[in-house]
N, C-alpha and C positions, 0 to 999 in steps of 0.2 A: 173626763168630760167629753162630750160629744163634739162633731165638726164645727156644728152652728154655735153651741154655746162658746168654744173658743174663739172662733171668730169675732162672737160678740164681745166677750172680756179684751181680746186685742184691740176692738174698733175703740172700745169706750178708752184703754189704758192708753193707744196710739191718736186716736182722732179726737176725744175729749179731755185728754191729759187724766184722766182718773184715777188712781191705785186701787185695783180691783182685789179688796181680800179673798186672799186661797187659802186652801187647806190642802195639804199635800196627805193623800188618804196611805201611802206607804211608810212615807214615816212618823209621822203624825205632827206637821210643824204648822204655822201659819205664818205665814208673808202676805206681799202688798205689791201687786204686776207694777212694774217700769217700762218694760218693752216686751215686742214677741218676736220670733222668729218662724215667719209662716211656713218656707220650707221645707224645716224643721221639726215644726209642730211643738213649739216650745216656748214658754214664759219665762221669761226671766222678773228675778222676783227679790224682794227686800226681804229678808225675814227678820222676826220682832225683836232677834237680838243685833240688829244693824248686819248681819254678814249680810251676803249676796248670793245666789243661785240659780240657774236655768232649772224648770222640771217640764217635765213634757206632758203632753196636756192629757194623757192618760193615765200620771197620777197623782191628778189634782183634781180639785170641783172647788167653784165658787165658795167662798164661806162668807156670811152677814154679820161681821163683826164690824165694829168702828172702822172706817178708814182711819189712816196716816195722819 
């Protein structure tokens, strides 16, 4: 995902409480953002089997599934 668009899933997951679904395009999973690490460059993420994960924001993109 590009600079602006992760900024934007950080604002909304950080400043609007949102769970922003991703797609993580390397391994092919889907989770739900929690927090970011701007730094970093990295989401940390719920994925749909309950685990947990950071992936960094170039390999992921937004996905329009159901939120959380």
């Amino acid at each position: 995902m590009t600079a602006g668009v992760f900024n934007q899933v950080c604002y909304r997951t950080e400043q609007r409480e949102e769970n922003v679904a991703l797609f993580n395009i390397k391994n092919k999973m889907l989770g739900h953002s929690f927090g970011c690490t701007k730094s970093g460059e990295t989401i940390q993420v719920k994925l749909t089997n309950g685990e947990y994960d950071s992936w960094s924001r170039d390999e992921c993109e937004e996905s329009y599934s159901e939120p959380l």
